[in-house]
N, C-alpha and C positions, 0 to 999 in steps of 0.2 A: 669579620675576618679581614685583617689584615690588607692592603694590597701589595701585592709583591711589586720592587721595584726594578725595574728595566736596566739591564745592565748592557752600557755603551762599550764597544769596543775603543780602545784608544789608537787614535792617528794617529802610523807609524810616518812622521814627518819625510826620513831618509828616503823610505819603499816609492812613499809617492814622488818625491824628486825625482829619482830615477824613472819611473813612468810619466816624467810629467811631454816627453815630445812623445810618447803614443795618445797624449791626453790631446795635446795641440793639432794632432794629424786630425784626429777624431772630430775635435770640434769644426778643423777647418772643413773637412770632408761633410759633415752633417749644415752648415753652414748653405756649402754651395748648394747642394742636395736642394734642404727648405726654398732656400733664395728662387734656383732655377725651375721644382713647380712651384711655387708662388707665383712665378712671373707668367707660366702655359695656364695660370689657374685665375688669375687676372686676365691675362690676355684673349682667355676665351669667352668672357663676361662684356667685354671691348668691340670697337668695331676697327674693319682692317684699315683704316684711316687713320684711325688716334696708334696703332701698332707702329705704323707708318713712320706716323710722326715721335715715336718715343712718348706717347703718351697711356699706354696702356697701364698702369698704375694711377693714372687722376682720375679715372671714370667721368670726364668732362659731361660724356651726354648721357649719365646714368648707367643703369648694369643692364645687359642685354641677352635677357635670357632669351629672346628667340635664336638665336643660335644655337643653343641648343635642341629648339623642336627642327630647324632648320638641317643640321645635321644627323639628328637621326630619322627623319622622312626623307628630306632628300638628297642627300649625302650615301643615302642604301645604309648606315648605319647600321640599322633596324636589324637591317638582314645577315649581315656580318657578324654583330654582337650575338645572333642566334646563333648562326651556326657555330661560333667561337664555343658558345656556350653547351649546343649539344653535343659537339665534339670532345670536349676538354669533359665535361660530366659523366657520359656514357663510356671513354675514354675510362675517366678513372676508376669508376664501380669494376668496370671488366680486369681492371689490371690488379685491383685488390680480391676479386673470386678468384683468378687467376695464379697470383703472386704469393699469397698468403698461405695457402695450404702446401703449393711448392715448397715456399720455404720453411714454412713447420716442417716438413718430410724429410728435408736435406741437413735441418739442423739436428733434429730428434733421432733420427733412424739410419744406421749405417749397412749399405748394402755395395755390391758390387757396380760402379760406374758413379757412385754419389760424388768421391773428388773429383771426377772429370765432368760432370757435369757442373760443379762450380766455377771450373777451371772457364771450363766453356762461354757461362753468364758472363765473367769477366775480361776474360779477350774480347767477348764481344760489344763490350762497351767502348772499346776504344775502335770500335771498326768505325770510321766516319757515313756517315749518310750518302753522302756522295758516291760512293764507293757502291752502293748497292741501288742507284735510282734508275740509273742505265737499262737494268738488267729487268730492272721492278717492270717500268715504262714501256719495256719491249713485251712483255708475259700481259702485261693490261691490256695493252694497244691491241694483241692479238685474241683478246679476249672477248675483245667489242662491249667493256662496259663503260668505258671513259663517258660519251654520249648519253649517258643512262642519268641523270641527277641524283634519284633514288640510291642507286648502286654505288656511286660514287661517291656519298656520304657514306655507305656501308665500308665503303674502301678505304677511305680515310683513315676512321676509325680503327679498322683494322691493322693499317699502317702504325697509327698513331699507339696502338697497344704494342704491338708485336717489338717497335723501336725500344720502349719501355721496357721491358719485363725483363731485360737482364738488370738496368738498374736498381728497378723495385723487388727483387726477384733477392739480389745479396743483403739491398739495405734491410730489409723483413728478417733475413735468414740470421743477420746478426744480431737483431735485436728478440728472437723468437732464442738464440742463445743462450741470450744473458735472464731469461726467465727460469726460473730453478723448475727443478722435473720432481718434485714433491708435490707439486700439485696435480700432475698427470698419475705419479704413482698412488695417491690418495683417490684420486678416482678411479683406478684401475682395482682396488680394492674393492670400492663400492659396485663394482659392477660396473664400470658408463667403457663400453666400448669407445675404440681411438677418435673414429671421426664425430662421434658427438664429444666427446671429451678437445678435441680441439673446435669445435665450435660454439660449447656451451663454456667452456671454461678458458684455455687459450687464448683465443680470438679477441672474447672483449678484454683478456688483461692486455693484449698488446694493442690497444686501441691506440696510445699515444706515437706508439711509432707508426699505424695504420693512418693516424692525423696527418702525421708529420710526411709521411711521402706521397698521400695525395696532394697536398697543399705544393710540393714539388713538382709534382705529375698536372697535375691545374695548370698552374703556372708555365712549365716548360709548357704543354700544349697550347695555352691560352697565344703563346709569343712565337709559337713555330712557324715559322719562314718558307723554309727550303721547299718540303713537299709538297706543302698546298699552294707555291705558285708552278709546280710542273703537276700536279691533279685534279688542283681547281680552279677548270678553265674557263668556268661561268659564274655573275656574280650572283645566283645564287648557291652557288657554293662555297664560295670566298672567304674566310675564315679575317680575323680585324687586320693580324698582318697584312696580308694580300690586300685584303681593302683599303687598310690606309696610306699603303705606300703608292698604290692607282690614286687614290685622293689627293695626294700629295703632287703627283704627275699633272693633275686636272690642274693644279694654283697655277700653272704656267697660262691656263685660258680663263678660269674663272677667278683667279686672285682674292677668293673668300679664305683668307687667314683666321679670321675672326673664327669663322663655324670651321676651318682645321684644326684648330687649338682646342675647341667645344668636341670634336670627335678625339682628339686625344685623350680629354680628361674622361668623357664616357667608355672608352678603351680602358682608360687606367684605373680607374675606383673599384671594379671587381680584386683584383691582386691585391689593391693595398687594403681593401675593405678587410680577406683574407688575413693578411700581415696583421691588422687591428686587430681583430678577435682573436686569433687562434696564433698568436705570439709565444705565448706560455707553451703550448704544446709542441711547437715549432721548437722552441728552443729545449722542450722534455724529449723531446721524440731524438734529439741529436745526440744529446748531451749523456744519452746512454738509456739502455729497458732496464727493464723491473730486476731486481736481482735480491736473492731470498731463496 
């Protein structure tokens, strides 16, 4: 049998001219990107001396991986990248039980309040944070769980979803859209009642866009700031933000750059780890759902 041969599209020379300064942005932009962790990714391997001296790219006195056992024993690492990690996980699972049947309901089925309840999720994305920690802090405070550790992880959490669910809440509702209802009504023929039929059949077709917005929801929570330095007021509750911006406060007495750079890159490998694998889906899950 024959082998079929490979038909090349031909370089439209013009098309690319015209794109060639978004090509230049691009490269310059990716450039600095690489350049600037290369330099936190060397420099964490380094000791804060050779940093110092502009030497952190010759490895004069070899590559120093105790900085990094140094930074996550005693740096509290350890304990930040946990909490980061049960926060951001437990976080997501809730907001996808959560979000996902919502927005099958609000896409699929139209009933009295269904627009203003959309309406709703979207105003409230643009409420800032701010705007509601006031009122949060006062209703805790008088709650008596701030004090609690235990609790206060539950609280987070709770935070941490409740901020979310308008966003994951549209991104699903639109992508549970563009899914054609010939599959819902093929199984309504066969007998499969609604809520198994969006769980056995729905659910895992829209997996791509379920990827795609936790990989979002990870993320923004893995990097949240604001909250967890007015709820977590112990480190062990401290989430990597909060911790490593205290770490960063300490270089003024302990001047270890070396192992700040070593807890940076341990901070940062879960996200881009993320970005590595699940790229494809990242960019499936945006780029539009299943449509058929």
């Amino acid at each position: 049998m024959a082998k079929e041969k490979k038909e090349y599209k031909k370089i439209n020379w013009k098309t690319e001219a015209k794109l060639t300064p978004g090509y230049i942005i691009l490269i310059v932009w990716v450039l600095f990107t690489v350049v600037l962790l290369g330099w936190v990714f060397a420099a964490s391997f380094s000791t804060t001396k050779e940093i110092y001296q502009g030497n952190a790219l010759k490895f004069a006195t070899g590559f120093h991986f105790e900085n990094y056992a140094k930074a996550w024993s005693g740096g509290n690492v350890s304990t930040f990248f946990t909490n980061s990690l049960v926060y951001s996980a437990v976080s997501c699972v809730l907001l996808i039980l959560i979000c996902a049947p919502a927005a099958y309901i609000l896409s699929r089925f139209t009933f009295l309040g269904n627009k203003a309840i959309q309406t709703g999720f979207v105003s409230a994305m643009g409420v800032p944070v701010i705007m509601v920690v006031l009122p949060l802090f006062s209703m805790i405070s008088a709650m008596g769980v701030l004090n609690n550790i235990f609790a206060n992880k539950i609280l987070l959490i709770f935070l941490y979803v409740g901020i979310n669910i308008p966003y994951t809440t549209i991104f699903l509702l639109t992508f549970f859209s563009n899914i054609s209802k010939t599959y819902e009504e093929a199984a309504a023929i066969d007998g499969c009642p609604p809520t198994k039929t969006f769980w056995k059949i729905m659910f895992p077709m829209a997996q791509s866009g379920l990827a795609t917005v936790t990989i979002f929801n990870f993320i923004n929570i893995w990097n949240e700031y604001f909250l967890s330095l007015i709820f977590a007021n112990s480190d062990k509750l401290k989430p990597v933000a909060v911790g490593l911006y205290g770490m960063i406060n300490s270089m003024k007495y302990t001047g270890d750059w070396a192992g700040m750079f070593a807890a940076v890159i341990i901070v940062f490998l879960p996200t881009f780890i993320l970005y590595i694998f699940l790229s494809e889906k990242i960019i499936g899950g945006v780029t539009g759902g299943i449509k058929g």
